[in-house]
Each structure stands twice: as structure tokens, then as C-alpha cells.
N, C-alpha and C positions, 0 to 999 in steps of 0.2 A: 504494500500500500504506500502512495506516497501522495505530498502535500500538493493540491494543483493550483490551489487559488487563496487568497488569503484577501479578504474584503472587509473595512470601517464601515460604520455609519452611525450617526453622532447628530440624530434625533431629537430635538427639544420638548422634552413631556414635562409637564409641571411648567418648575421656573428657570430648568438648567437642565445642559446636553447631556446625552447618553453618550458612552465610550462603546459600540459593541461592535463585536469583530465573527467575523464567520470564515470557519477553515473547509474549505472543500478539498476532496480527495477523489483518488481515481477509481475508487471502487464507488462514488455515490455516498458515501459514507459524510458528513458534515459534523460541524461542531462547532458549538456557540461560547464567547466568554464575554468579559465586561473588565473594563480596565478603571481605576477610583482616579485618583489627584485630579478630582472634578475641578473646573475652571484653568485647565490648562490643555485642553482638547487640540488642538492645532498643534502642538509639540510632541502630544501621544502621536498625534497623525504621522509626523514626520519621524518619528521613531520607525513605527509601523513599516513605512518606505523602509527603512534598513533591514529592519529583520527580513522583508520578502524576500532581499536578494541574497541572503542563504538559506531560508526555511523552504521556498518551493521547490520540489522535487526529493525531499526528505522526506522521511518515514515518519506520520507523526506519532509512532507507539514508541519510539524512542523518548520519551518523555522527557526521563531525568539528564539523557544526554545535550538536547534542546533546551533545557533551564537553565544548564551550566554557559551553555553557549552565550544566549542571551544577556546572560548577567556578566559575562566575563571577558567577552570576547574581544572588547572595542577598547582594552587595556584599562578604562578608567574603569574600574567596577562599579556596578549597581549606579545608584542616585535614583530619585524619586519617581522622575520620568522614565527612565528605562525600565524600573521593578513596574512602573503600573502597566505597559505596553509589554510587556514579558507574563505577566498575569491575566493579561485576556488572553493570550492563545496561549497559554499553560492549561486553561481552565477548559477553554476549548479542543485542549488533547482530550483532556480528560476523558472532556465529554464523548469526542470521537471514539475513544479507547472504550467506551462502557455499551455504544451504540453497537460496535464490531463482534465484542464479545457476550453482546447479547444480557448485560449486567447492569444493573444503580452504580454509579461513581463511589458510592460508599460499600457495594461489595468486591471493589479492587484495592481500596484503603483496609482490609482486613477483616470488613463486615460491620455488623450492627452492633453499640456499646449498647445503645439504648433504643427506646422505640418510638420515642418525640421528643422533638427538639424543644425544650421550654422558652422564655424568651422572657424581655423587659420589655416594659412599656414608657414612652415619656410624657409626666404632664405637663401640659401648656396650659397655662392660666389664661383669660382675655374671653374679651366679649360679655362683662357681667358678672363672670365666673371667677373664684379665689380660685387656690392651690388646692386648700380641705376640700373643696368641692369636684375638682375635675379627679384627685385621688380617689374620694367616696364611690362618685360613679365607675371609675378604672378598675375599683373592688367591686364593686357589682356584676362587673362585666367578667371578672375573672382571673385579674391581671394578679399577680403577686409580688410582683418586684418595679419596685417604679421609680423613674429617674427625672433629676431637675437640672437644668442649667441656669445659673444663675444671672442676671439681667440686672438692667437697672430698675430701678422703682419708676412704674407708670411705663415700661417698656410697651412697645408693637408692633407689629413685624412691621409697618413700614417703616422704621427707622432701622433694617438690615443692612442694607445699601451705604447708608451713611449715617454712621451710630455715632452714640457716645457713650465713652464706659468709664467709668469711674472704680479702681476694684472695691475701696471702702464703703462706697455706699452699697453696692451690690453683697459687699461680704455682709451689711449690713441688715440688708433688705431679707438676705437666702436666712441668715440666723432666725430671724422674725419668723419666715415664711414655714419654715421646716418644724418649728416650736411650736406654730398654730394647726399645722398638719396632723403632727402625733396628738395633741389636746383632741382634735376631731376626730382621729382614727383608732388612735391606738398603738400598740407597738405589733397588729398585725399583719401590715404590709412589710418586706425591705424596701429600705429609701436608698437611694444612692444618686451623688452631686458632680454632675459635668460643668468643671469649670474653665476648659477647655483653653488652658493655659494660658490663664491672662492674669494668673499672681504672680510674684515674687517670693523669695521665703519667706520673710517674716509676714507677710499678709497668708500664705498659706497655713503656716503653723497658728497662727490668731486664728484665723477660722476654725483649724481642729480645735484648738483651746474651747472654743467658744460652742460648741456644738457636742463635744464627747456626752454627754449624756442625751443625746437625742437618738443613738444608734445608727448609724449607716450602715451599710453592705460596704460599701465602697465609697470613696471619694478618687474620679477619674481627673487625669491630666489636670492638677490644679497648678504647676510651671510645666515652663518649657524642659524640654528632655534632650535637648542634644547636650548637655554636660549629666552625665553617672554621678558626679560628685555634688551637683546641687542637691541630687535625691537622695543624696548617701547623707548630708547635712541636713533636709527638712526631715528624713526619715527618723534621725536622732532626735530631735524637737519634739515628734508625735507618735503615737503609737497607732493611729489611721490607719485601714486597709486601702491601699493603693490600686487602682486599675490603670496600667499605662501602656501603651503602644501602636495609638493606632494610624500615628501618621508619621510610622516606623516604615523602611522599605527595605528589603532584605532581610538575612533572619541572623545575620552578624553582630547588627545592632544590638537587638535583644538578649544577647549574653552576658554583658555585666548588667546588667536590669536583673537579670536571674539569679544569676553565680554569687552576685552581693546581697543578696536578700531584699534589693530598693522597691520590690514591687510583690503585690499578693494577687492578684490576676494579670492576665496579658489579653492585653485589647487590639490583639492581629488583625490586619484587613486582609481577606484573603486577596481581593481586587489589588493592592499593593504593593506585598511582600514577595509576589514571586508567584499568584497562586498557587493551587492546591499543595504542590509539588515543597512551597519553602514553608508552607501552612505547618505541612507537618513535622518539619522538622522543628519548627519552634513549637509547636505543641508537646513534641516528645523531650526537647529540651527544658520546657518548662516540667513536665510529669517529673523528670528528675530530681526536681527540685521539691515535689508537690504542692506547683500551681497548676490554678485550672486558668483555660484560655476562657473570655467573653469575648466573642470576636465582633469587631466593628463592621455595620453593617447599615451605610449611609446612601445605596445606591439603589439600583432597579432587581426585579426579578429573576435575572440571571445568577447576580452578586450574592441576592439570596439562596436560590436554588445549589451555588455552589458551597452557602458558609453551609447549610440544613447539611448538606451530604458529609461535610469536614464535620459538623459535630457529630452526628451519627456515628462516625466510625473514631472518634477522639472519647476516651475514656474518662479524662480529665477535663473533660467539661461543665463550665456550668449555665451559662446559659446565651441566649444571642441578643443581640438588638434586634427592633422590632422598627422597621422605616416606616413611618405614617405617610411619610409625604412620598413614597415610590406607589401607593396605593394599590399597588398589585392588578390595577387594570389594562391603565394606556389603551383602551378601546380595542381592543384586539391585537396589537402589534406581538405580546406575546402568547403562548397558547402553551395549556398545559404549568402554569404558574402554581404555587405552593400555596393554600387555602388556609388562614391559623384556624384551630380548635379551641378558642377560647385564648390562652397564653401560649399555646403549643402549635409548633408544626408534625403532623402527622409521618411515620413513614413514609418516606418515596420508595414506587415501586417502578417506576418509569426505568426502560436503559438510559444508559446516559446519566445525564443532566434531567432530563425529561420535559427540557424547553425547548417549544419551537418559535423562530421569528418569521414574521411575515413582512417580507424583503419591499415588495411595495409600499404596504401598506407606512413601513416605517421610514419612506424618502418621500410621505407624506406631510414629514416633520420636518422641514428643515433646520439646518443649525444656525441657531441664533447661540451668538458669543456670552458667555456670560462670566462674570468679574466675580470673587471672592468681596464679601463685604471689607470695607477699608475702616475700621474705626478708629475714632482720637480721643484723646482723653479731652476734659476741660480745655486745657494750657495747651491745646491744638496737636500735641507730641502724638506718633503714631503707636495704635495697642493691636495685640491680638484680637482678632474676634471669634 
């Protein structure tokens, strides 16, 4: 078997493009992936251009040989852009590989650990609605683990684009927020706080100060993570469980995160790292350690379809994100998508991946460019968002 054709298409559904790539082969056989570092779509593209001109005419059951390539070949190793365009057609061997041999993607990872995928949910306050209230109904609904990211006071989403963040007052507003949550809930749900790296240490470590008896799950990316050593420092500060990794690329990274104890879950994008293919080696990396992976899961139904099959066959799981705004429809463009049970995804029993795209239908969408929000603090200085 070998690779004939290798095709983008970079689709606008919602409010931002889709990365998705389709591998065709000479036996008929296809396969679909999805590539993440959403808003830099025109750089995946021109990635893409490179891999063709040694992926076509290869074999694509060579998987792990193909990964290595990818990531190594061009002498500078990995960077962001390259692991996200090396993880849609990783993801899309997969799929091929599971299509040919007549198998789920998760019974070539070793089989089934479990038999649904549980997942989180995130509240969004607005429109009326407190925090206690969108959690209330989110338990009603089923949901058991639920996550916040913090904002400013009186935030909405039209102020994404061009925000102001302030961390104090936000650190301020989430302590409130979280305090009036458990008074209306209970200690029933897990809570756990995306702060999506827009502290510093000592505003990090003041937030766990200020919240250790409200209980989290987790407290995700509250600094930035290209320095081990700032987390090796906040980590000494607080005794918080950590969730970090998810705008990690490559599975190198992720080693002293591990080895040093700086983090209690790993928040992998499969879309990212390498798909499936480096998925699991930081999964297994991390097992040694006994962490479980949450893997990040920001994108469309593909992205999904691929993390459900990576935890299935991942032991040390604990549970996925749950994308509200991929909403699992797109009017048909994909077929055969993953349907939750309440908080869970069900077995897949599909070969493959068990997604199909409709190739028309989705050059219905054109690509409209879209920008990563730009925020500033006050005193006009640039912040993460």
C-alpha cells in the first residue's frame, strides 16, 4: 500500500478554521486527521507542502517510521508548527491502519482499558446566569467534573478579540466565584480552574493560598511552562494539583514536567504532540510516574474521535475535555461523529477512526483567517489570553 495523495482543507465552522487533512492511498483505503495550533492555519499549510514531497509514495502502515521523519528530518527538531502538521497525518495513518485491518484505532493501541470515555465539562457564566447556576444545571445534566477559567469581573465574549485582563482582579473575582459555587453545590461536583497562563508566581501561589479549602481537582496552566524551574519554584509555594501540557509539542518537553514531580496530570493534545503515535509515549511516560493524562481537546470531531480512541486504550486515564463550541454537528460535513452519554463517550466500534468527511460539502466553508485574541492589561502592556 502506499500514500497517493495527501489533501488540506481549512473550513471555517463556528468562529475559527479547521486544520483537516485526508490521506488517500492506492488500494482506496483513506484516512482523516486534524492538526491544533488553531490560528496559524496558513503555516500548517505550508508545512503540509513539505511533508508531500517525501510522504507520497510511502507506505502509510509505516507509522512510527513516518513520525520520526516528520519531527526530525528538516534538522531543527519539532516546534509547534511542525508537531501540529505531523499530527494530522499521524492521526490519519492511524486511521488508515485501522480501516485496512478491519479494526477501532484503539484495538491497534493494545485494546480497550475501559469502556467510556468520561469527560469534563466547562461552565460559562452570562446571559442572566451566575457560576452556582450554570454548575446546578451541568449536575442535573450529569456532568461531574467541571471547569472554570477565570475572567475578568462583568467579562463577555465580545470582548475576546480585544480584552483586558487584569490577573488581580480576576484572581479576585474566581476566589469569590468558586466560594459561592461550593455554598450552592456542595463538595459534590470536582471543580477545577483554567487559568491559562496568564499568572506569574506569586499571583499563582496567592490564588492556591486563597482557595485551599474550596477543593479542586486540579488547577490547569496557571504560568507559562517553557521554564521547569518556575514550576519547580511555584510547586514548592503550594501543594495544588497541577494539570499542564497542553500547548506542549513533542513528547520531549514533557519529561522534566514528569521526572521532577512539577505536575499531577498531563494535559497532551493529541492534535499537537505528534499525534497518536507521541500521544502514547507521553502517556506511558507519564504511567511511570503514576500520572494520568487529561488530554486537551479544543478542536473538531476528528480531534475528538482521535483523543476517545487514545483514552480507551490508555490505562492511566482520567478523563477528556468536552469542546462545546466544536458542537459535534457542522451540518453534515462530518459523518459518523462520537455522540456523549450524559458525561461519557461510548465505545467506538467503527474501523478506523470511524469518521467520514464530506469533501464538498466542506469547500462549502471557506477559510476565513482568524487571529488569536490579543489582550492588554490596564497600562496597555501585552498579556496572555
Amino acid at each position: 500500500m502506499k500514500i497517493t495523495a495527501i489533501k488540506e482543507f481549512l473550513p471555517t465552522i463556528d468562529f475559527r478554521p479547521r486544520f483537516i487533512v485526508k490521506i488517500e492511498t492506492d488500494l482506496g483505503i483513506h484516512g482523516v486527521g486534524e492538526a491544533g495550533t488553531a490560528g496559524r492555519e496558513l503555516a500548517l499549510k505550508g508545512t503540509l507542502e513539505h511533508f508531500r514531497r517525501f510522504l507520497i509514495g510511502k507506505d502509510p502502515r509505516r507509522i512510527e517510521d513516518l513520525n520520526q521523519i516528520m519531527y526530525r528530518a528538516q534538522y531543527y527538531e519539532g516546534g509547534t508548527v511542525i508537531t501540529a502538521a505531523a499530527s494530522a497525518i499521524d492521526i490519519a495513518l492511524w486511521d488508515i491502519l485501522g480501516k485496512h485491518l478491519k479494526a477501532p484505532v484503539w484495538q491497534l493501541m493494545g485494546g480497550a482499558t475501559r469502556n467510556k470515555v468520561v469527560c469534563f465539562s466547562d461552565a460559562v457564566a452570562g446571559e442572566g446566569s451566575s457560576y452556582s447556576e450554570k454548575v446546578a444545571d451541568l449536575i442535573k445534566k450529569g456532568w461531574n467534573t467541571i471547569r472554570f477559567t477565570p475572567e475578568m469581573p462583568g467579562f463577555n465574549f465580545d470582548q475576546l478579540k480585544e480584552g483586558i485582563y487584569e490577573p488581580w482582579e480576576s484572581i479576585n473575582c474566581m476566589v469569590e466565584q468558586l466560594r459561592d459555587v461550593r455554598r450552592h453545590v456542595g463538595s459534590k461536583p470536582n471543580l477545577a480552574v483554567d487559568f491559562h497562563h496568564r499568572l506569574n508566581i506569586a499571583q499563582a501561589a496567592e490564588f492556591c493560598r486563597r482557595i485551599e479549602d474550596v477543593g479542586l481537582m486540579f488547577l490547569e496552566e496557571p504560568i507559562r511552562s517553557e521554564s521547569p524551574d518556575a514550576y519547580d519554584a511555584l510547586r514548592k509555594m503550594t501543594n495544588m494539583p497541577f494539570a499542564i501540557g497542553e500547548e506542549f509539542s513533542g513528547s520531549y518537553v514533557f519529561a522534566p514536567f514528569i521526572e521532577k514531580g512539577l505536575c499531577n496530570y498531563i494535559r497532551l493534545d493529541v492534535c499537537n504532540v505528534g499525534g497518536l503515535t507521541a500521544a502514547r509515549k507521553i502517556a506511558a511516560m507519564a504511567e511511570a510516574h503514576y500520572i494520568d493524562i487529561i488530554p486537551h481537546n479544543p478542536l473538531g470531531p476528528i480531534a475528538t474521535a482521535a483523543a476517545v480512541h487514545l483514552c480507551i486504550a490508555t490505562s492511566n486515564f482520567s478523563m477528556l475535555e468536552f469542546n462545546w463550541t466544536a458542537r459535534e454537528r457542522a451540518d453534515g460535513l462530518f459523518l459518523g461523529t462520537m455522540k456523549l452519554e450524559k458525561d461519557s463517550y461510548p465505545l467506538p466500534t467503527d474501523f478506523g477512526l470511524g469518521i467520514t468527511i464530506d469533501e464538498d460539502m466542506l469547500n462549502q466553508y471557506p477559510f476565513r483567517a482568524w487571529e488569536p485574541p490579543h489582550w492588554r492589561r490596564k497600562d496597555g502592556s501585552f498579556t496572555n489570553w
